[in-house]
Biopython code that builds the backbone (N, CA, C, O; Angstrom):
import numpy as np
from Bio.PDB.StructureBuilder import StructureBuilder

atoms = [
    (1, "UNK", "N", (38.265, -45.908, 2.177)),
    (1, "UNK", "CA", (39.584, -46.482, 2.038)),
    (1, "UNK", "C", (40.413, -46.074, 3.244)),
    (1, "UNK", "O", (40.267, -44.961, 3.750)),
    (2, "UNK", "N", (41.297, -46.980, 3.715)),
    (2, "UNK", "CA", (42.001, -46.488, 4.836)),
    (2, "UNK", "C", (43.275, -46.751, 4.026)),
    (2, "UNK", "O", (43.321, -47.561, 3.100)),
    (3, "UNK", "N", (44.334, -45.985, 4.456)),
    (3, "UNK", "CA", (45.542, -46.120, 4.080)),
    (3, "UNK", "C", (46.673, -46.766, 5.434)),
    (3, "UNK", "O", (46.725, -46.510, 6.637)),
    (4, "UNK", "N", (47.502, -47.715, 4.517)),
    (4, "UNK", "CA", (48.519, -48.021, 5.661)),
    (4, "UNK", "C", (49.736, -47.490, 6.001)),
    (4, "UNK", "O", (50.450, -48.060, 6.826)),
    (5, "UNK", "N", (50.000, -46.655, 5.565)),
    (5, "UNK", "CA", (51.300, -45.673, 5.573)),
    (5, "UNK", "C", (50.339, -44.148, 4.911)),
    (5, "UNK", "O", (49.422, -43.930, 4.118)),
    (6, "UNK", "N", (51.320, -43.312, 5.901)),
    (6, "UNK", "CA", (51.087, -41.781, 5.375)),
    (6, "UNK", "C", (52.382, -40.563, 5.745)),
    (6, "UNK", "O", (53.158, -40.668, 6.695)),
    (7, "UNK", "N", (52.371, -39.655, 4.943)),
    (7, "UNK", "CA", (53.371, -38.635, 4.542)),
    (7, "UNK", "C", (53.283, -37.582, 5.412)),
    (7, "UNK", "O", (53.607, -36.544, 4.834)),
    (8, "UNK", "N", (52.994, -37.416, 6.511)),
    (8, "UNK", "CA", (52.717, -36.014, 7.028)),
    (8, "UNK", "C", (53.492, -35.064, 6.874)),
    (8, "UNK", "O", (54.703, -35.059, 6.654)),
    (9, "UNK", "N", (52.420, -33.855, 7.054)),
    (9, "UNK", "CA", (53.264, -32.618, 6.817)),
    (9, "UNK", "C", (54.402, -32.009, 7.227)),
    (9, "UNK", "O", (55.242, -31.280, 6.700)),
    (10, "UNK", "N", (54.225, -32.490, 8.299)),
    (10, "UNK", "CA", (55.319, -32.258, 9.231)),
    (10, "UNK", "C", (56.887, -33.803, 9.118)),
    (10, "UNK", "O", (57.704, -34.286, 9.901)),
    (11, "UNK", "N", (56.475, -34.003, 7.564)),
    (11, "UNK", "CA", (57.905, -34.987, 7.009)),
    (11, "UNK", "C", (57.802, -35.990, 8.401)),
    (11, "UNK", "O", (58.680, -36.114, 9.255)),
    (12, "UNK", "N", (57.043, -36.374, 8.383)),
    (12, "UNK", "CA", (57.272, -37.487, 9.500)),
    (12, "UNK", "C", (56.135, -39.080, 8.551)),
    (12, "UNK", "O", (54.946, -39.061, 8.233)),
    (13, "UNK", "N", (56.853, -39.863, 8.434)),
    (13, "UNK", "CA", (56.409, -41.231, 7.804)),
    (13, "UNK", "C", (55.417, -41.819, 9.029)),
    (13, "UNK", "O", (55.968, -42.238, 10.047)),
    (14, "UNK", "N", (54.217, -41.842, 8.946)),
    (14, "UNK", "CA", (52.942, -42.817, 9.885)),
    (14, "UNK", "C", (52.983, -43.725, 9.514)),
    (14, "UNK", "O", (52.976, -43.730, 8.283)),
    (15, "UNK", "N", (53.058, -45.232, 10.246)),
    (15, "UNK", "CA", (52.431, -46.251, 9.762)),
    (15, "UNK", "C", (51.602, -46.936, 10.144)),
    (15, "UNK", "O", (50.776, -46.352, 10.845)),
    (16, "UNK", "N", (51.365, -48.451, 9.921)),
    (16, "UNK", "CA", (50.272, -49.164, 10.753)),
    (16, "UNK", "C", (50.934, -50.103, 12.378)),
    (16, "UNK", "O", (51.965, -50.749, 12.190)),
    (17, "UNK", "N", (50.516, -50.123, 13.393)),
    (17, "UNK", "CA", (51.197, -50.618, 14.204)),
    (17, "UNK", "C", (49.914, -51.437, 14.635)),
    (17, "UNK", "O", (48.748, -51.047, 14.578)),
    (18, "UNK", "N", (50.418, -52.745, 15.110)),
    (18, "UNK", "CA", (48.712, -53.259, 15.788)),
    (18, "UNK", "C", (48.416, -52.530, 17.681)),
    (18, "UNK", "O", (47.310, -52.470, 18.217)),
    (19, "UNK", "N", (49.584, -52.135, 18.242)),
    (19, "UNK", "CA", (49.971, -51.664, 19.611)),
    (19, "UNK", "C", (49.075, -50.447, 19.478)),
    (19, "UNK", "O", (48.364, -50.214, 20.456)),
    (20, "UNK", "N", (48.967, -49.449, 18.204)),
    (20, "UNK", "CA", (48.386, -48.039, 18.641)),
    (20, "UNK", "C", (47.084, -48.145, 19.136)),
    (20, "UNK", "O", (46.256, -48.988, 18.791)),
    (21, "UNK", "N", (46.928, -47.218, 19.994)),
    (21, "UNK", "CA", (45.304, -46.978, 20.082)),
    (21, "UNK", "C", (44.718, -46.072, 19.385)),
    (21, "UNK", "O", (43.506, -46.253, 19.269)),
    (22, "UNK", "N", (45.291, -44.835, 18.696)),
    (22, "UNK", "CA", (44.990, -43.882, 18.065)),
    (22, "UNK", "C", (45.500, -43.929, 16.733)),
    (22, "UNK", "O", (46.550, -43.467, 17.180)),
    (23, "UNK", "N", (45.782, -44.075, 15.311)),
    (23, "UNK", "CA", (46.415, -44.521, 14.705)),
    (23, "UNK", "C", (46.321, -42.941, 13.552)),
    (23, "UNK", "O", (45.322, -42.231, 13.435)),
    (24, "UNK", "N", (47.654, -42.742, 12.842)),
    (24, "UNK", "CA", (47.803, -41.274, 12.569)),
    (24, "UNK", "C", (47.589, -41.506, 10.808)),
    (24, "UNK", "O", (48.269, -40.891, 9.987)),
    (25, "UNK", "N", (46.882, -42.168, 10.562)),
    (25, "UNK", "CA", (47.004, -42.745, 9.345)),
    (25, "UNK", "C", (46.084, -41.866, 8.181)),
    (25, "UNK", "O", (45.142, -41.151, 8.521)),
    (26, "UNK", "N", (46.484, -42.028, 6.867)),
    (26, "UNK", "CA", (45.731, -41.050, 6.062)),
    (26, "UNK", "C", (44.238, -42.076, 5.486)),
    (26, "UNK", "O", (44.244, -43.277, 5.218)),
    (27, "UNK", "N", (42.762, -40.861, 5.416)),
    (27, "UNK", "CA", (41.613, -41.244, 4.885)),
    (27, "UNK", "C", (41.203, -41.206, 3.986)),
    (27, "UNK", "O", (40.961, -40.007, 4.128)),
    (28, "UNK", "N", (40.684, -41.485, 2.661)),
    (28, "UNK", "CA", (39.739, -40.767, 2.013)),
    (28, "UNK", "C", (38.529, -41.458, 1.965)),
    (28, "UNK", "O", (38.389, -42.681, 1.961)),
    (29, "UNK", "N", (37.549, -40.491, 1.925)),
    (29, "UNK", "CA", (36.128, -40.478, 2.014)),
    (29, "UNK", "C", (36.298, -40.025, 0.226)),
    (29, "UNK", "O", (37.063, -39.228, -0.317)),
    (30, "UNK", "N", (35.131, -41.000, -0.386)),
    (30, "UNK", "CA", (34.953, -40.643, -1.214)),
    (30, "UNK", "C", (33.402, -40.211, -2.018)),
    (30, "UNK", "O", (32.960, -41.340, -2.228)),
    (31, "UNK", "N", (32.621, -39.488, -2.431)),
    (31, "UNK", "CA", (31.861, -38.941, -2.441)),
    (31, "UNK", "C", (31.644, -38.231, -4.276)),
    (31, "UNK", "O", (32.212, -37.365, -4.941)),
    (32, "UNK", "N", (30.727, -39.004, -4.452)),
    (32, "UNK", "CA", (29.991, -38.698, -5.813)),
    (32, "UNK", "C", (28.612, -38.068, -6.326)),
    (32, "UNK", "O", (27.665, -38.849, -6.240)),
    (33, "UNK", "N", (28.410, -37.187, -6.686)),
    (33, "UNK", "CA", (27.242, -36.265, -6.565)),
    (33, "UNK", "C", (27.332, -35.251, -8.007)),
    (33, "UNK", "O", (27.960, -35.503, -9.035)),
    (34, "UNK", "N", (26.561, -34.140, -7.733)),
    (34, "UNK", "CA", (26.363, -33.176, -8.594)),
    (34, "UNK", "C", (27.419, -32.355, -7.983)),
    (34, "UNK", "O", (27.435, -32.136, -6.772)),
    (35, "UNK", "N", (28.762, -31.657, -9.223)),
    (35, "UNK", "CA", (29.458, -30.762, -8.833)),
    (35, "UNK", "C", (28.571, -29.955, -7.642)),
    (35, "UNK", "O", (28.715, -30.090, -6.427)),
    (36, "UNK", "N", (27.766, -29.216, -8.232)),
    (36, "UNK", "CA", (26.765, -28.410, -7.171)),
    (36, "UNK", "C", (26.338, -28.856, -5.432)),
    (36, "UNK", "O", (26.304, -28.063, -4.491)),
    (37, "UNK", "N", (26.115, -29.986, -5.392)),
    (37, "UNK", "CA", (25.891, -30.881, -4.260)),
    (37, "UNK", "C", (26.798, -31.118, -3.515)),
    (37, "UNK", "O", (26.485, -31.029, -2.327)),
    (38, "UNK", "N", (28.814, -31.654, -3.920)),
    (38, "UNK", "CA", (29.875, -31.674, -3.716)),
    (38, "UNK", "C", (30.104, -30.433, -2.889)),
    (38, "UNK", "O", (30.147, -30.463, -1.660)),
    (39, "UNK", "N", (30.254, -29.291, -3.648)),
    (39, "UNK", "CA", (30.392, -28.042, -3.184)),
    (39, "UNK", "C", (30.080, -27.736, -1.975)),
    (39, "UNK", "O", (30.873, -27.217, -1.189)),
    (40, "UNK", "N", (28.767, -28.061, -1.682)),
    (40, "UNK", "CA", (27.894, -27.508, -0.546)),
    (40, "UNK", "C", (28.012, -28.257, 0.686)),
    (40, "UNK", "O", (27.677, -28.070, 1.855)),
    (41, "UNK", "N", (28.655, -29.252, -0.026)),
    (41, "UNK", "CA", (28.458, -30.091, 1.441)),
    (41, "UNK", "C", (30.198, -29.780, 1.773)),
    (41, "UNK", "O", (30.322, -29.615, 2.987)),
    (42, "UNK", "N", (31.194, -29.690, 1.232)),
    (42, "UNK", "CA", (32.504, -29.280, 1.584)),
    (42, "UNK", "C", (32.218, -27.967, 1.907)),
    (42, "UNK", "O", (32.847, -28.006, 2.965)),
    (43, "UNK", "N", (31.671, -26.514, 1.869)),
    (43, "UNK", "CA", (31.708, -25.812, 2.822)),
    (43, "UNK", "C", (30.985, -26.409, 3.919)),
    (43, "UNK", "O", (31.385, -26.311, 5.079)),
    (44, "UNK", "N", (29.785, -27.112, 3.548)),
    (44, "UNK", "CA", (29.322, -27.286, 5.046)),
    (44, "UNK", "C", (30.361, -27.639, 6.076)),
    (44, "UNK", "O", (30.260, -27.223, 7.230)),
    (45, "UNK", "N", (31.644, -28.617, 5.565)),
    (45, "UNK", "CA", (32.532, -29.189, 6.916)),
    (45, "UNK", "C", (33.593, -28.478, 6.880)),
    (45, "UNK", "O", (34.249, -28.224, 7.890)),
    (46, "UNK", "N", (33.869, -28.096, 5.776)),
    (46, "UNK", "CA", (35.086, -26.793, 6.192)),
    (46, "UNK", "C", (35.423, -26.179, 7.001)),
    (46, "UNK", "O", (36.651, -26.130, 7.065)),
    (47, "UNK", "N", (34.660, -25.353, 8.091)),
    (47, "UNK", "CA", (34.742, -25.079, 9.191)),
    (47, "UNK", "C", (35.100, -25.922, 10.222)),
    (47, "UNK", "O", (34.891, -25.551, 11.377)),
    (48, "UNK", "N", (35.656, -27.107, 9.976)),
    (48, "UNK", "CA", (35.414, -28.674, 11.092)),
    (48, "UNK", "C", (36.895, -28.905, 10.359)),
    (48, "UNK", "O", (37.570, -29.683, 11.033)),
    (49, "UNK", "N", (37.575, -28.445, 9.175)),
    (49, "UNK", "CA", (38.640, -28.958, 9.052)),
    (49, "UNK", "C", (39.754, -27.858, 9.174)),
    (49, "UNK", "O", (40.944, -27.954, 9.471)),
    (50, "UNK", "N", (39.012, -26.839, 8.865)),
    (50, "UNK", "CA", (40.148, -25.241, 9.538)),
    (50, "UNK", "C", (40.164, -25.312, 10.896)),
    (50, "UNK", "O", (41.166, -24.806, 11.402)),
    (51, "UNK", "N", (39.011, -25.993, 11.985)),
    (51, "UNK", "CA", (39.604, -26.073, 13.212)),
    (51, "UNK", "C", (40.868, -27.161, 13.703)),
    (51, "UNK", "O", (41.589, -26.961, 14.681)),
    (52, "UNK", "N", (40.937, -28.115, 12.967)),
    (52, "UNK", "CA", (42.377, -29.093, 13.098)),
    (52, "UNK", "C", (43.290, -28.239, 13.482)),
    (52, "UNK", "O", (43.814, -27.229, 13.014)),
    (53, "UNK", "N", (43.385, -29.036, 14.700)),
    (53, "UNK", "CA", (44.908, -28.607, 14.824)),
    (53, "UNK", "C", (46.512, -29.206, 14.232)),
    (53, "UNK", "O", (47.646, -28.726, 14.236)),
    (54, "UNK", "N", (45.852, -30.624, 13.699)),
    (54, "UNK", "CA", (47.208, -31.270, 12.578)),
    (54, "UNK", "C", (46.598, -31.059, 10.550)),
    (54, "UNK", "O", (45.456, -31.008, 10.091)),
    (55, "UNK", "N", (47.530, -31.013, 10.065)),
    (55, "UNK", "CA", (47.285, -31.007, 8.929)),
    (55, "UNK", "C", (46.018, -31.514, 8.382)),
    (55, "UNK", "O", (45.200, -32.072, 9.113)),
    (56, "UNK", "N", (45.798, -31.318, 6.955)),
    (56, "UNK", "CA", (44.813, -31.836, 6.360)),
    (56, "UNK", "C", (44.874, -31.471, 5.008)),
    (56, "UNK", "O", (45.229, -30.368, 4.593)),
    (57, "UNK", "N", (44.432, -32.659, 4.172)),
    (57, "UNK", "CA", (44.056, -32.291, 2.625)),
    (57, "UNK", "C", (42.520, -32.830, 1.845)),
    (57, "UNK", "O", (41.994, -33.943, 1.831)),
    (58, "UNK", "N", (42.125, -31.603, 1.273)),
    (58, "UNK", "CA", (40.691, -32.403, 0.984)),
    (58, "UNK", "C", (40.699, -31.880, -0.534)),
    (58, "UNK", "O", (41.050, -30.709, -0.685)),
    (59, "UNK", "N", (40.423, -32.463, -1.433)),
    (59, "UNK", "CA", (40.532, -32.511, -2.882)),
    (59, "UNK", "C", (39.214, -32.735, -3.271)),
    (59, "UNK", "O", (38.307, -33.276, -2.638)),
    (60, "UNK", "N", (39.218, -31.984, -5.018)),
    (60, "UNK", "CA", (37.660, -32.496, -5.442)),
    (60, "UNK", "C", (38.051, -32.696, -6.612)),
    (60, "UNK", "O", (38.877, -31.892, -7.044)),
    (61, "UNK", "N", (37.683, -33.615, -7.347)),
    (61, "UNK", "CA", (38.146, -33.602, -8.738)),
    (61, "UNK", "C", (36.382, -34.354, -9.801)),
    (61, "UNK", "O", (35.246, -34.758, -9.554)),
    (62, "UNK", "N", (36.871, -34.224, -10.422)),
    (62, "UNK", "CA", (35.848, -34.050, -11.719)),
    (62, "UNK", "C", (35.519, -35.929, -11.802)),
    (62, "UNK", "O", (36.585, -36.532, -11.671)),
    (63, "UNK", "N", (34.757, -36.526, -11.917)),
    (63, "UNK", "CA", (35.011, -38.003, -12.001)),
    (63, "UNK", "C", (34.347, -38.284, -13.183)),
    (63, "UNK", "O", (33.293, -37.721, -13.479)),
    (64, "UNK", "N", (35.012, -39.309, -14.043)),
    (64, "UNK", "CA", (33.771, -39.941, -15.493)),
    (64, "UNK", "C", (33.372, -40.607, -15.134)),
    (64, "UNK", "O", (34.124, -41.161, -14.333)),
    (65, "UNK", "N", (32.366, -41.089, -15.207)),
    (65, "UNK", "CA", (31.953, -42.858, -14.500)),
    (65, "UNK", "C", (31.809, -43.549, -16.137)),
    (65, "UNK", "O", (31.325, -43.121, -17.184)),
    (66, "UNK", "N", (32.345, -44.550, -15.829)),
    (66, "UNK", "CA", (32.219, -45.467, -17.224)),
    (66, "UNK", "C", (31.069, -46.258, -16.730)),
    (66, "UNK", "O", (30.174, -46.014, -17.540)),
    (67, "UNK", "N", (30.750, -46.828, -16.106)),
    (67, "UNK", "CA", (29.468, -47.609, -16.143)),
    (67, "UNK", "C", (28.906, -47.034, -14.528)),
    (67, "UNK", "O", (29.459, -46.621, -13.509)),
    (68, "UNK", "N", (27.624, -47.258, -14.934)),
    (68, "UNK", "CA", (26.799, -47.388, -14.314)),
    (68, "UNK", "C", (25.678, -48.105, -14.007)),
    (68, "UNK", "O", (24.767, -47.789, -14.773)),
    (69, "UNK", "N", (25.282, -49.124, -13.032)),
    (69, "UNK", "CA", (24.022, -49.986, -12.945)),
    (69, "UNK", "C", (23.465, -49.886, -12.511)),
    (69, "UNK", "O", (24.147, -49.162, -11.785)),
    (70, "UNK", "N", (22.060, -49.886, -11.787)),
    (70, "UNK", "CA", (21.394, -50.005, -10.555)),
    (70, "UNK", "C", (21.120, -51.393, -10.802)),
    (70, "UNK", "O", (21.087, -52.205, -11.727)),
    (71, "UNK", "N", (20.828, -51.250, -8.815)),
    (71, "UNK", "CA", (20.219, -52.718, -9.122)),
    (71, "UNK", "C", (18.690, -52.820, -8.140)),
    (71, "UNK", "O", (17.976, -51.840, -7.924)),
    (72, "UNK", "N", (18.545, -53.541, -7.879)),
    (72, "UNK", "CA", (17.509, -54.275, -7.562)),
    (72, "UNK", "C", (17.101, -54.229, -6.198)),
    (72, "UNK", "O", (17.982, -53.712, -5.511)),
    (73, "UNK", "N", (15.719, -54.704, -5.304)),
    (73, "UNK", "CA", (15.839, -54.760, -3.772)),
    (73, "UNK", "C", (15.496, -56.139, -4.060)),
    (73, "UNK", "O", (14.595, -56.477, -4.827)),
    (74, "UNK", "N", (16.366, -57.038, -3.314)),
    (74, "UNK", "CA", (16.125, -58.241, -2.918)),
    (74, "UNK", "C", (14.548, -58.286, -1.819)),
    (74, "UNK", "O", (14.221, -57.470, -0.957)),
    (75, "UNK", "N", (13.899, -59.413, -2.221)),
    (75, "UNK", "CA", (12.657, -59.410, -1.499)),
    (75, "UNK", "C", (12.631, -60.821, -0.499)),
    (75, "UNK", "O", (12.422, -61.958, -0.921)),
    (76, "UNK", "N", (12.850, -60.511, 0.682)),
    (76, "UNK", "CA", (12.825, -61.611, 1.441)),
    (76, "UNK", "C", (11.955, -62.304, 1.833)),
    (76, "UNK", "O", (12.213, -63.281, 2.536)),
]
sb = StructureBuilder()
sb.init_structure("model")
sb.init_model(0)
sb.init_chain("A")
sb.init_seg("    ")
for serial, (resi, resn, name, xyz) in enumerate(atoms, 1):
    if name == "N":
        sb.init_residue(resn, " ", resi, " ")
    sb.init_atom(name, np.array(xyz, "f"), 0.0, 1.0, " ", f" {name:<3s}", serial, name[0])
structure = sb.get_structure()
């Protein structure tokens, strides 16, 4: 998901401009696994987000999944 407006820490409002080349905008990556699996891979990058030098927020929360499907390999 990309976001088109963001809150920075530093109280300053980001938005979308088509002119930027660098754009200051907020991410989330989202990522579903075994609590256990989650874990391991957020220390793995932790070290990659304590080096930032601008803010950052990374959250983990518990997810239900109401459905679930697999599907299929298409055979060409």
């Amino acid at each position: 998901m990309r976001g088109f407006m963001g809150f920075g820490s530093s109280s300053v409002i980001y938005s979308t401009k088509f002119w930027e080349i660098t754009e200051k905008l907020p991410v989330v990556v989202e990522i579903v696994d075994d609590p256990d699996k989650v874990e391991h891979f957020f220390e793995t990058i932790k070290p990659y987000f304590e080096k930032l030098r601008t803010g950052c927020l990374v959250t983990i929360d518990k997810t239900h999944i109401a459905l679930y499907k697999s599907g299929t390999k298409k055979n060409k």
